[in-house]
C-alpha positions as protocol buffer text, in pm:
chain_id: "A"
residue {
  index: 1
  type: UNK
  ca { x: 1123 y: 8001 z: 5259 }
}
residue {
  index: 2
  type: UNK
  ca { x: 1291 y: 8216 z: 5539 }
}
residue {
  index: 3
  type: UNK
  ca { x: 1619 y: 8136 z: 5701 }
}
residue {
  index: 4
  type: UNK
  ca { x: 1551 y: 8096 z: 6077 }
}
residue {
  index: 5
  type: UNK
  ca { x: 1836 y: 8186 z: 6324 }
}
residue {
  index: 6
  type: UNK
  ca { x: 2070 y: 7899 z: 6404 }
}
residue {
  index: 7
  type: UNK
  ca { x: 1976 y: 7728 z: 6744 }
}
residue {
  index: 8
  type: UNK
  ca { x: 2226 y: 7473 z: 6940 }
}
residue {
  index: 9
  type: UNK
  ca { x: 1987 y: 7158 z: 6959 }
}
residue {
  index: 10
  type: UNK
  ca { x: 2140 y: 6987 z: 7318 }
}
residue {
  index: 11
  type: UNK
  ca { x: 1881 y: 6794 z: 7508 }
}
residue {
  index: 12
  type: UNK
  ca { x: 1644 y: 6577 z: 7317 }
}
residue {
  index: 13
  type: UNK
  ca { x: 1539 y: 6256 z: 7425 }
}
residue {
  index: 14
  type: UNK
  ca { x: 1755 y: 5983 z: 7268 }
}
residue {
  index: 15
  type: UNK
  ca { x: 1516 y: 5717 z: 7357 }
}
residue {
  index: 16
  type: UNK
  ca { x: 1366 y: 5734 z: 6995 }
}
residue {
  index: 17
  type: UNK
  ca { x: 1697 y: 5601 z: 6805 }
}
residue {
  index: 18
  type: UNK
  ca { x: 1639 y: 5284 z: 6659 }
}
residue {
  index: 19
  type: UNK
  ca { x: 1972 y: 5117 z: 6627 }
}
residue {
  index: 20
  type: UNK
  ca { x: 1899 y: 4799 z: 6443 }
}
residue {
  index: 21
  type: UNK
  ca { x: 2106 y: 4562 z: 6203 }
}
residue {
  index: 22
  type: UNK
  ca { x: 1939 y: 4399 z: 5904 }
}
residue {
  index: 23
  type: UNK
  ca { x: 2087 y: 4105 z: 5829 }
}
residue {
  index: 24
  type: UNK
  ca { x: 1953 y: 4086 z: 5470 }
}
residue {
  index: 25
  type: UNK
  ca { x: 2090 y: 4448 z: 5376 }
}
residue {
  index: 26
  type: UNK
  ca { x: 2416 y: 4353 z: 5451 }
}
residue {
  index: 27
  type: UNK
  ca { x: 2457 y: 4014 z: 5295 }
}
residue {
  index: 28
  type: UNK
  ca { x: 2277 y: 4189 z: 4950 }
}
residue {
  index: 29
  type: UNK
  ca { x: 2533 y: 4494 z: 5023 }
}
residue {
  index: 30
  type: UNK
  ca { x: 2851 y: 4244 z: 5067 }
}
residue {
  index: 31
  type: UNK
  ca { x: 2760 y: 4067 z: 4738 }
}
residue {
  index: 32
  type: UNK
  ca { x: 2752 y: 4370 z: 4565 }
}
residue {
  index: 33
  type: UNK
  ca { x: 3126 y: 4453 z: 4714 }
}
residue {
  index: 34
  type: UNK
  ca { x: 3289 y: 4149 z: 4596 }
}
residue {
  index: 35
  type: UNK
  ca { x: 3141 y: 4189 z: 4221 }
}
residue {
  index: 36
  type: UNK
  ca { x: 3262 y: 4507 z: 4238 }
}
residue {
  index: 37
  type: UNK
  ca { x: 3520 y: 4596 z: 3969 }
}
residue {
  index: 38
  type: UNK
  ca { x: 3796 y: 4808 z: 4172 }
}
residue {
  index: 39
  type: UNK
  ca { x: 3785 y: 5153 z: 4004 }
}
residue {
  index: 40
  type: UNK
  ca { x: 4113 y: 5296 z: 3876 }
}
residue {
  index: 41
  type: UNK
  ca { x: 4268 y: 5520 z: 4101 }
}
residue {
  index: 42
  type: UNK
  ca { x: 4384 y: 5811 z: 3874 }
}
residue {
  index: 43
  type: UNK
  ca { x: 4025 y: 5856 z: 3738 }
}
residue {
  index: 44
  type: UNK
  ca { x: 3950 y: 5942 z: 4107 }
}
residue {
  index: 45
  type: UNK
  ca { x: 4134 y: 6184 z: 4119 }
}
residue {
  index: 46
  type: UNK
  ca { x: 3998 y: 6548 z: 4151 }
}
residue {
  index: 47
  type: UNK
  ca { x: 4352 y: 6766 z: 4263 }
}
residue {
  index: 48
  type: UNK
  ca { x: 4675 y: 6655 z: 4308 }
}
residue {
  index: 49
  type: UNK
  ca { x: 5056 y: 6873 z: 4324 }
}
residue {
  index: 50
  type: UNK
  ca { x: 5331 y: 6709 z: 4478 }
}
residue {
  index: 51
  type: UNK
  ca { x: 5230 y: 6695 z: 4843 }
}
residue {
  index: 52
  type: UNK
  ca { x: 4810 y: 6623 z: 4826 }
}
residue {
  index: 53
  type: UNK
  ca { x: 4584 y: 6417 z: 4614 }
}
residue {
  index: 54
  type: UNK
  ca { x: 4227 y: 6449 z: 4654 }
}
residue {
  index: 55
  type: UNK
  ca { x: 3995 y: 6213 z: 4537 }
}
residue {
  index: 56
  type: UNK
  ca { x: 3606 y: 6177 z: 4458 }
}
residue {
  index: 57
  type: UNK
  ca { x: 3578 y: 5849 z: 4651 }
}
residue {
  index: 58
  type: UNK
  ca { x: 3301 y: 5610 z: 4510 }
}
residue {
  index: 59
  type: UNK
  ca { x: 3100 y: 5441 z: 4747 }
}
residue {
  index: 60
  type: UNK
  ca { x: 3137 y: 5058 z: 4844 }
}
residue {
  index: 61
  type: UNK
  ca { x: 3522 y: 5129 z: 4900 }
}
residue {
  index: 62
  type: UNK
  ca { x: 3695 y: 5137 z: 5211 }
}
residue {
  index: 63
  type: UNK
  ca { x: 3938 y: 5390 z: 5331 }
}
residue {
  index: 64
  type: UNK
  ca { x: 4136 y: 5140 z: 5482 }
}
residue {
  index: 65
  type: UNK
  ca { x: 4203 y: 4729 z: 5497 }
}
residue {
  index: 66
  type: UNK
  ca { x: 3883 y: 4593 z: 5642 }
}
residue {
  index: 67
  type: UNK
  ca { x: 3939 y: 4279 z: 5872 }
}
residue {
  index: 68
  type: UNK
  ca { x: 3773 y: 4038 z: 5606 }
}
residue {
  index: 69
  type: UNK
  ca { x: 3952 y: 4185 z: 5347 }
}
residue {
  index: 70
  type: UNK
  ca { x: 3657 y: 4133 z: 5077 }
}
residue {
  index: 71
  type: UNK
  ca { x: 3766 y: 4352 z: 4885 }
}
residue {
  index: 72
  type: UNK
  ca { x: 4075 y: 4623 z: 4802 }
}
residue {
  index: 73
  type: UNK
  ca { x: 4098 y: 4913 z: 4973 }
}
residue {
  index: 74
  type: UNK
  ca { x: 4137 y: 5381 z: 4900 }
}
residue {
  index: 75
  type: UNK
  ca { x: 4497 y: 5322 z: 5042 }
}
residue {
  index: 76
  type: UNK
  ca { x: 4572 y: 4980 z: 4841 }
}
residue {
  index: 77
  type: UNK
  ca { x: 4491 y: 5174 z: 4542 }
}
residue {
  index: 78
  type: UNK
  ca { x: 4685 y: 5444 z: 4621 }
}
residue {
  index: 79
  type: UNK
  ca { x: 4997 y: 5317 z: 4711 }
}
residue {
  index: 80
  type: UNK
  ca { x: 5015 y: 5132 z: 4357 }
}
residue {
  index: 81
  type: UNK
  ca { x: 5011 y: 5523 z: 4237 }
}
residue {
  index: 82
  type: UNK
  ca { x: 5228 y: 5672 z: 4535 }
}
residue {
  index: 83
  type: UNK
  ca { x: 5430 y: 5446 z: 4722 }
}
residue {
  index: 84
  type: UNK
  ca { x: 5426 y: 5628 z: 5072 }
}
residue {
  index: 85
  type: UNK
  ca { x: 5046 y: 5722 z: 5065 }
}
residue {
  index: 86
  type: UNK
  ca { x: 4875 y: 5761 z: 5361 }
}
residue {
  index: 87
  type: UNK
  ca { x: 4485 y: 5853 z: 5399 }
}
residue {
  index: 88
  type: UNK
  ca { x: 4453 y: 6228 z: 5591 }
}
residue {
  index: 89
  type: UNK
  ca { x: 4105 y: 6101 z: 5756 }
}
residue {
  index: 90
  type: UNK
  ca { x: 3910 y: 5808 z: 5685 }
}
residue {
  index: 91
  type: UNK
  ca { x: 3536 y: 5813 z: 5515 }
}
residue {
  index: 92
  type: UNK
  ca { x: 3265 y: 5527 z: 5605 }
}
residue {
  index: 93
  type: UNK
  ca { x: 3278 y: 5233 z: 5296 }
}
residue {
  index: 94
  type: UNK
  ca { x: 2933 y: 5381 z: 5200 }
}
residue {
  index: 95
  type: UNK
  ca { x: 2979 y: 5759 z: 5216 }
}
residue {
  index: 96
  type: UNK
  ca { x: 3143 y: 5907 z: 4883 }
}
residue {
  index: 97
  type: UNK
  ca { x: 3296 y: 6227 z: 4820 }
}
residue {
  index: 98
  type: UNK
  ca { x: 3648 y: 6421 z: 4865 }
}
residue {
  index: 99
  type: UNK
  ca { x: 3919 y: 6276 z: 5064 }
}
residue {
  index: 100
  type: UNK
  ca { x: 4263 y: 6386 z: 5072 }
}
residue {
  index: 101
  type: UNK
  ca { x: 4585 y: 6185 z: 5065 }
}
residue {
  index: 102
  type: UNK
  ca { x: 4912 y: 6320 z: 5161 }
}
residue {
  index: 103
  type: UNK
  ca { x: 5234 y: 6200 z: 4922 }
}
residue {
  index: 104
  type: UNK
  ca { x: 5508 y: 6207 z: 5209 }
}
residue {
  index: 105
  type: UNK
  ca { x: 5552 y: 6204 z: 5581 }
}
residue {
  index: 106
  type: UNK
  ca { x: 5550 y: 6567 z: 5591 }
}
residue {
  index: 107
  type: UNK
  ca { x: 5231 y: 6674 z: 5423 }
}
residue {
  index: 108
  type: UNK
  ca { x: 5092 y: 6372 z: 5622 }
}
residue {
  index: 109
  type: UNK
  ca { x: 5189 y: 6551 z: 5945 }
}
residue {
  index: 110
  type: UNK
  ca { x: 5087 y: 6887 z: 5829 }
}
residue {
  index: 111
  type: UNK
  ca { x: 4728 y: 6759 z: 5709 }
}
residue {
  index: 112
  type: UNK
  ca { x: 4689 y: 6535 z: 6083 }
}
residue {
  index: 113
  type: UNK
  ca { x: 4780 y: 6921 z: 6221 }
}
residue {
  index: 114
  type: UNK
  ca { x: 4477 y: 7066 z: 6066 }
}
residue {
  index: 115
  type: UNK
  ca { x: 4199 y: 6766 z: 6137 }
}
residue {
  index: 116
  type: UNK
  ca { x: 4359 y: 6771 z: 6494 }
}
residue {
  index: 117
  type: UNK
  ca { x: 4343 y: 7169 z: 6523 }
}
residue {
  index: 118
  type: UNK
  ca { x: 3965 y: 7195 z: 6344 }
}
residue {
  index: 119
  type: UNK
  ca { x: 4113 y: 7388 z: 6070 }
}
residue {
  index: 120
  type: UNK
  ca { x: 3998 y: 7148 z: 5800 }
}
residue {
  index: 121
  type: UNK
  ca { x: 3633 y: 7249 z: 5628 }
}
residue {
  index: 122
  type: UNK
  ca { x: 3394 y: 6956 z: 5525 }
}
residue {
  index: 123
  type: UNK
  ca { x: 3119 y: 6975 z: 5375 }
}
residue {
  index: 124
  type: UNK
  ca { x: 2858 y: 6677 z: 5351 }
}
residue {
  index: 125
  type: UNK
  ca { x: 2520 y: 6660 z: 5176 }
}
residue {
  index: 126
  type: UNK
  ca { x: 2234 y: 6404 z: 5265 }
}
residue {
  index: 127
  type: UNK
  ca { x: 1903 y: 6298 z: 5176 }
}
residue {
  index: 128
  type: UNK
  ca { x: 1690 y: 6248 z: 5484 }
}
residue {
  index: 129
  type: UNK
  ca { x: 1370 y: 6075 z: 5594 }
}
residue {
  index: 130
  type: UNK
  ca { x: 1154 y: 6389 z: 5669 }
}
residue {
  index: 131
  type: UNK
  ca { x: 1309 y: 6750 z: 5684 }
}
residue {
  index: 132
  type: UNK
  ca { x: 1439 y: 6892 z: 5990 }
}
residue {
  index: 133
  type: UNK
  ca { x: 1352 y: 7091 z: 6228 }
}
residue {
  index: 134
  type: UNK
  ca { x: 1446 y: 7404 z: 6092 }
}
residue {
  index: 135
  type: UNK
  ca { x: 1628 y: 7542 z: 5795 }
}
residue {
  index: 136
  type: UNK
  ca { x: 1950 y: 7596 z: 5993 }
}
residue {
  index: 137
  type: UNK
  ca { x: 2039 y: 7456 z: 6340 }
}
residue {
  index: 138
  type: UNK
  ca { x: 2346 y: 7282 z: 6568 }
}
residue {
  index: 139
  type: UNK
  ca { x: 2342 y: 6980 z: 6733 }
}
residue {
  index: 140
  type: UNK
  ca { x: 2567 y: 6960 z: 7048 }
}
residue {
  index: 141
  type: UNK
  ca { x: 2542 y: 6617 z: 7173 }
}
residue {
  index: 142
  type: UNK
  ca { x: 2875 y: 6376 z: 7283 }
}
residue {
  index: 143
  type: UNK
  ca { x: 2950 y: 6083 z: 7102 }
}
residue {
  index: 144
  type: UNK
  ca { x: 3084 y: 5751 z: 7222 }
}
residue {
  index: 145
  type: UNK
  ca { x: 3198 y: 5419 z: 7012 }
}
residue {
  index: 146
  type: UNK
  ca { x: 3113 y: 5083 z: 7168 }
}
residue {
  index: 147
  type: UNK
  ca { x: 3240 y: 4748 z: 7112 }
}
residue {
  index: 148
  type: UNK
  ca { x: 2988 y: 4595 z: 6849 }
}
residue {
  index: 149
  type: UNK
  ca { x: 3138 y: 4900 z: 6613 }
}
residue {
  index: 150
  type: UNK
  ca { x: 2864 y: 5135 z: 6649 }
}
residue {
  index: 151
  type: UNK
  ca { x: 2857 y: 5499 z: 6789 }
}
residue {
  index: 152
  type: UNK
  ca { x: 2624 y: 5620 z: 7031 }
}
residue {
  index: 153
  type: UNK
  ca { x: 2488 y: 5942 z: 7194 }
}
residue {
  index: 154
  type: UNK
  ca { x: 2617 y: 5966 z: 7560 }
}
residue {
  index: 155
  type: UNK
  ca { x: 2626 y: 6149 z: 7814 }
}
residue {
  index: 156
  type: UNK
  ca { x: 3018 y: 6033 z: 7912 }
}
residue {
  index: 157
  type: UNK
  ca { x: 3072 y: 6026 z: 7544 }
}
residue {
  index: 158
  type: UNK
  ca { x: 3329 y: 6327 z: 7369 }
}
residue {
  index: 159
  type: UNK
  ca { x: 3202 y: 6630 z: 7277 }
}
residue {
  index: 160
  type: UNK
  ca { x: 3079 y: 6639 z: 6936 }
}
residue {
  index: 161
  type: UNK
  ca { x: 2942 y: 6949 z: 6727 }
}
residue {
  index: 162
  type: UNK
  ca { x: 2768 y: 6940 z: 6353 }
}
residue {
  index: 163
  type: UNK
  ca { x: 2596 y: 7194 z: 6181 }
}
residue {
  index: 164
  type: UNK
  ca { x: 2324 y: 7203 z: 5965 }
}
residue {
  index: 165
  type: UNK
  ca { x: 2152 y: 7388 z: 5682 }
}
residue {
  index: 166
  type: UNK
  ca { x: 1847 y: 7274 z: 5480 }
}
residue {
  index: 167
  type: UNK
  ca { x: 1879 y: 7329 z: 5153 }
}
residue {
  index: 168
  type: UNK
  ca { x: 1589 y: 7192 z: 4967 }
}
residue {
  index: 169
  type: UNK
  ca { x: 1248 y: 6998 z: 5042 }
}
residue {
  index: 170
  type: UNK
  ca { x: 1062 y: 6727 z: 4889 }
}
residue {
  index: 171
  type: UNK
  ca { x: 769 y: 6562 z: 4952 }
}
residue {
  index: 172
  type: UNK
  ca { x: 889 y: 6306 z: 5262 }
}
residue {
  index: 173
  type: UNK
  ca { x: 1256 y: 6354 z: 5242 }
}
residue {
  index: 174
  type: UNK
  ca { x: 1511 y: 6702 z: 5275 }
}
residue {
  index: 175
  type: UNK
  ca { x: 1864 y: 6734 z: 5085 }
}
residue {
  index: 176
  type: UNK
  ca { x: 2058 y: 6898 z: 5444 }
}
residue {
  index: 177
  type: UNK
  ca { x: 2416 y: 7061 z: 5424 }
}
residue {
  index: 178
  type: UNK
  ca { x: 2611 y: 6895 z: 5691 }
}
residue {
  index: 179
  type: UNK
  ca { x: 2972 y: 7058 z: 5824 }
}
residue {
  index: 180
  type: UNK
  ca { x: 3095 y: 6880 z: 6175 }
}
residue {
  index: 181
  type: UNK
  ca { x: 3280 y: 7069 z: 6370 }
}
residue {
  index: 182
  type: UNK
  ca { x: 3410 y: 6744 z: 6546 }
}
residue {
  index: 183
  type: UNK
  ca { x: 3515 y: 6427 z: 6338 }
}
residue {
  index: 184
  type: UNK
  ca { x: 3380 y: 6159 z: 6557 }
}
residue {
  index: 185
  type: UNK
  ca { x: 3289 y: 5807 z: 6420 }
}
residue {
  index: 186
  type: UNK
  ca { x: 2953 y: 5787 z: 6255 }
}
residue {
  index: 187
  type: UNK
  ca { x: 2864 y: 6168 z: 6393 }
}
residue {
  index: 188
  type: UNK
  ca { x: 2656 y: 6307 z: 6073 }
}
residue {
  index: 189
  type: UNK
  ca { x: 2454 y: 5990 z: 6097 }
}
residue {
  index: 190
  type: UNK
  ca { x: 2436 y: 6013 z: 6465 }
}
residue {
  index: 191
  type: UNK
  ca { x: 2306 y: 6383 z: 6493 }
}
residue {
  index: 192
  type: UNK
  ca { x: 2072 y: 6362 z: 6237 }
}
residue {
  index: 193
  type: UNK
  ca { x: 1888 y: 6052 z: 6428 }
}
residue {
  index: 194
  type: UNK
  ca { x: 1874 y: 6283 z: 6723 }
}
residue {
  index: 195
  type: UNK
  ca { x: 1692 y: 6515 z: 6527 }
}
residue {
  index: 196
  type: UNK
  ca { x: 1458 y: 6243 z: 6426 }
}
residue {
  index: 197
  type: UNK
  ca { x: 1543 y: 6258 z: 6020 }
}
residue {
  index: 198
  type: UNK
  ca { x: 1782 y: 6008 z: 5976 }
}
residue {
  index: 199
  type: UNK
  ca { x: 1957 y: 5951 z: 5632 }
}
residue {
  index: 200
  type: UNK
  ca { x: 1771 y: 5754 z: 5385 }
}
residue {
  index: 201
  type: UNK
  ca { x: 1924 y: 5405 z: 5406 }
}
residue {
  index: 202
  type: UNK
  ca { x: 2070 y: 5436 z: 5694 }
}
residue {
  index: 203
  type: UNK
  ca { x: 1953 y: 5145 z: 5876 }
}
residue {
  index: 204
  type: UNK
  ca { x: 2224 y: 5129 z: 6158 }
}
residue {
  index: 205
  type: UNK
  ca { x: 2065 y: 5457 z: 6314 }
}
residue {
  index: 206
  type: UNK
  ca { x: 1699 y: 5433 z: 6224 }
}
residue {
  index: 207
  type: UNK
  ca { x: 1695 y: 5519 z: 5823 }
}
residue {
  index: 208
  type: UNK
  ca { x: 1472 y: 5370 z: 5587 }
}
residue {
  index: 209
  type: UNK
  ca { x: 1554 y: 5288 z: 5213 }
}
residue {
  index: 210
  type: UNK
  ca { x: 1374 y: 5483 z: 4940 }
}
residue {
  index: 211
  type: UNK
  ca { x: 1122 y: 5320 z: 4736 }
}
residue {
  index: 212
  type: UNK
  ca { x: 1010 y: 5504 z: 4362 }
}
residue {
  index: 213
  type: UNK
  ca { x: 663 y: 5303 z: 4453 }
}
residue {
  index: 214
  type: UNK
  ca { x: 594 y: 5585 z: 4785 }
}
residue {
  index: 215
  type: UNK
  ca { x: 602 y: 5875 z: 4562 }
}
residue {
  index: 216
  type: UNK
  ca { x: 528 y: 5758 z: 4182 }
}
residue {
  index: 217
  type: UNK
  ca { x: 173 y: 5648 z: 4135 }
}
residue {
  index: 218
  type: UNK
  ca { x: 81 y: 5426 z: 3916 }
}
residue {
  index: 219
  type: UNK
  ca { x: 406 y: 5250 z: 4020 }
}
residue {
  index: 220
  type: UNK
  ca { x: 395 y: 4856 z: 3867 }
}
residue {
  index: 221
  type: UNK
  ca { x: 592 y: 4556 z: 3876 }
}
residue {
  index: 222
  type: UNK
  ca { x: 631 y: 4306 z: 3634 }
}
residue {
  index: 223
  type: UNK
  ca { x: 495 y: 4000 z: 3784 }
}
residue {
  index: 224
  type: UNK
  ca { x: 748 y: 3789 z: 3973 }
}
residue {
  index: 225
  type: UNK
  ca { x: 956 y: 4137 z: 4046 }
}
residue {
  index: 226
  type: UNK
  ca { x: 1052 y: 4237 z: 4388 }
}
residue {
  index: 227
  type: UNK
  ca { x: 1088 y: 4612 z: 4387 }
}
residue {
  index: 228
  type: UNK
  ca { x: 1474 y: 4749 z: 4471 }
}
residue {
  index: 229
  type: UNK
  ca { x: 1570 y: 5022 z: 4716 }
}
residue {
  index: 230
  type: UNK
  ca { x: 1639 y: 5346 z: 4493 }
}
residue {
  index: 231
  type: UNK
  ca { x: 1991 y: 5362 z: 4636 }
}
residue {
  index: 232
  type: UNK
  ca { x: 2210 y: 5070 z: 4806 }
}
residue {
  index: 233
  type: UNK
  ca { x: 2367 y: 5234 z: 5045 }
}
residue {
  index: 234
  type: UNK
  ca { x: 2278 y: 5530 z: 5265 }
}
residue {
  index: 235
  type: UNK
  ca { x: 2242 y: 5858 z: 5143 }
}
residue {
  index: 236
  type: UNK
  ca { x: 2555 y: 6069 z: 5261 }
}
residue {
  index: 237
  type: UNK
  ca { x: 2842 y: 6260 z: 4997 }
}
residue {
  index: 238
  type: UNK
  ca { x: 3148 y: 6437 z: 5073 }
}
residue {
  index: 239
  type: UNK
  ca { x: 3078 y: 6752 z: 4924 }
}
residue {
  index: 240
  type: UNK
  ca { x: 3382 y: 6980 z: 4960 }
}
residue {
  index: 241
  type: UNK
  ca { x: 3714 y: 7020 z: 5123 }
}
residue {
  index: 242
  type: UNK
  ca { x: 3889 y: 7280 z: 5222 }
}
residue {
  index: 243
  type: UNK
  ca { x: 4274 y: 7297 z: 5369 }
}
residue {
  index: 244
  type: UNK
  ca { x: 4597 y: 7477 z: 5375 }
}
residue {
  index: 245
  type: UNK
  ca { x: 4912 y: 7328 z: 5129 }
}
residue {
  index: 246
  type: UNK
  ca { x: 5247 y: 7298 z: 5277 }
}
residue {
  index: 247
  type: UNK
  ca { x: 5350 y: 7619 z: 5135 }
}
residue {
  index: 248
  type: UNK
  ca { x: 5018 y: 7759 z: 5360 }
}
residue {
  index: 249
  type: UNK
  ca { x: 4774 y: 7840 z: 5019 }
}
residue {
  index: 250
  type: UNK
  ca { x: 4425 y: 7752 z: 5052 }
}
residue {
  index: 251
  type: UNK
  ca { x: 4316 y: 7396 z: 4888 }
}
residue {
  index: 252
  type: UNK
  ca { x: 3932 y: 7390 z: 4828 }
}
residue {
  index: 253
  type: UNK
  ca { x: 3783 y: 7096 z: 4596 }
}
residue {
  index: 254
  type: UNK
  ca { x: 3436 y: 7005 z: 4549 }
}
residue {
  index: 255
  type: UNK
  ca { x: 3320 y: 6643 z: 4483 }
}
residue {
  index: 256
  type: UNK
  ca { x: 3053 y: 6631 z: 4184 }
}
residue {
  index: 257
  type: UNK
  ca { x: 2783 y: 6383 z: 4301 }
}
residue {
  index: 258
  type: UNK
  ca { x: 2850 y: 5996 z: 4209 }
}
residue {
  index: 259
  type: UNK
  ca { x: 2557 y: 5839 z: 4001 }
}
residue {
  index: 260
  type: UNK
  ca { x: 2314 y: 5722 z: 4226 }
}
residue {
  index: 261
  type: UNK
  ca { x: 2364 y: 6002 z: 4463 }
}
residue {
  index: 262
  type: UNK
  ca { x: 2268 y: 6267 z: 4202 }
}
residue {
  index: 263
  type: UNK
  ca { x: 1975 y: 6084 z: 4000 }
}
residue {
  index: 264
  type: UNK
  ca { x: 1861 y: 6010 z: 4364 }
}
residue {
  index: 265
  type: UNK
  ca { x: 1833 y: 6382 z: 4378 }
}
residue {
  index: 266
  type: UNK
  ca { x: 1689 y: 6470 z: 4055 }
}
residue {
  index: 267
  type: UNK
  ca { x: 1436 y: 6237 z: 4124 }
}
residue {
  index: 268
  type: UNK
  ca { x: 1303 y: 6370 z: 4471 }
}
residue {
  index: 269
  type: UNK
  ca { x: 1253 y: 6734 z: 4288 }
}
residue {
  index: 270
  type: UNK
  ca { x: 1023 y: 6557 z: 4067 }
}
residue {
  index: 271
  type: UNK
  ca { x: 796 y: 6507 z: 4372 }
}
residue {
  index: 272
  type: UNK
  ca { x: 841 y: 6827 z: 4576 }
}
């Protein structure tokens, strides 16, 4: 396949986002939460020294206290490992991958310098419904948060920038390099609705769940079975992270893929 040139996507329709909330998904999601066994914090771990740790965050965690409080949080797990831990940017409960944690108030500071300056590279993967419009492209398009908790394309909203890069096909879905320029709420998920291939799962901003039974023939059920979405959650990793120590060397960790993340993966390029 050839590379075409990167293009600033800026004025699609947004009539076509479906912003929906299904009830069931949640409830099935929340159960899963509370039956969750909280994972221990050091095996997280991917770097630490004595100002940063980064850590492979699993999916169904939190970054933070939620209101309910179903369930314990990054920070709650991290402060039973370092006392004055504090979260350097916050990823969605579903989304996994690196996130770093400064020890002290000063590497705190110095990290909330770089996400506040743009000098801090991320680098997301996702599995979409449908591949994009082109193997690498921008989307330019402002971003506001409402009350209800969501995030919508306006035209009021803050500028917001991500970039993209397709790097593989299969046959109804796309794994797509993600790096935002901007860090607004929900903004990965956001821009790739725009583009009309939201993330697989994503059912907040239009996404479908994967089924083995669209792709595999010969798919069966034994009778009396209900046939599961291939992933709970939607589709979106942390890949890498890259920023400067306190002493000003570069920090760059990669996040291998959780479980269902990769076999989600290896299955697709079964069915290219």
């Amino acid at each position: 396949m050839t590379i075409s040139p990167s293009i600033a996507i800026r004025h699609l329709p947004t009539h076509h986002l479906t912003t929906h909330y299904l009830t069931t998904h949640h409830l099935t999601t929340r159960t899963f939460v509370l039956r969750m066994k909280p994972p221990k914090f050091k095996d997280l771990i991917l770097f630490e020294n004595d100002d940063y740790i980064v850590v492979n965050k699993p999916p169904f965690l939190s970054t933070l206290d939620e209101r309910i409080g179903v369930a314990p949080s990054l920070l709650r797990l991290a402060r039973e490992y370092a006392d004055d831990a504090q979260v350097g940017h916050r990823l969605d409960r579903d989304t996994s991958g690196a996130l770093v944690l400064a020890k002290h108030p000063e590497a705190y500071r110095h990290i909330s310098m770089q996400f506040e300056n743009r000098e801090v590279s991320k680098i997301y993967h996702a599995v979409t419904c449908g591949a994009p419009p082109l193997e690498k492209f921008v989307v330019e398009r402002n971003i506001e948060t409402t009350k209800s908790g969501k995030a919508r394309l306006a035209f009021k909203g803050k500028p917001a920038e991500t970039r993209f890069t397709t790097l593989d096909t299969y046959a109804r879905y796309a794994l797509v390099q993600c790096e935002p320029v901007t860090g607004r709420m929900h903004q990965i998920r956001l821009h790739l609705a725009y583009v009309q291939t939201p993330i697989v799962g994503d059912h907040l901003y239009g996404g479908e769940d994967f089924y083995l039974s669209t792709l595999k023939k010969r798919f069966n059920l034994k009778e009396g079975e209900t046939e599961q979405p291939f992933i709970k959650r939607f589709a979106l990793h942390a890949k890498e992270l890259g920023f400067k120590g306190l002493d000003g060397s570069p920090i760059q960790i990669e996040a291998p893929y959780p479980k269902d993340f990769r076999v989600l993966v290896e299955t697709l390029e079964q069915y290219r």
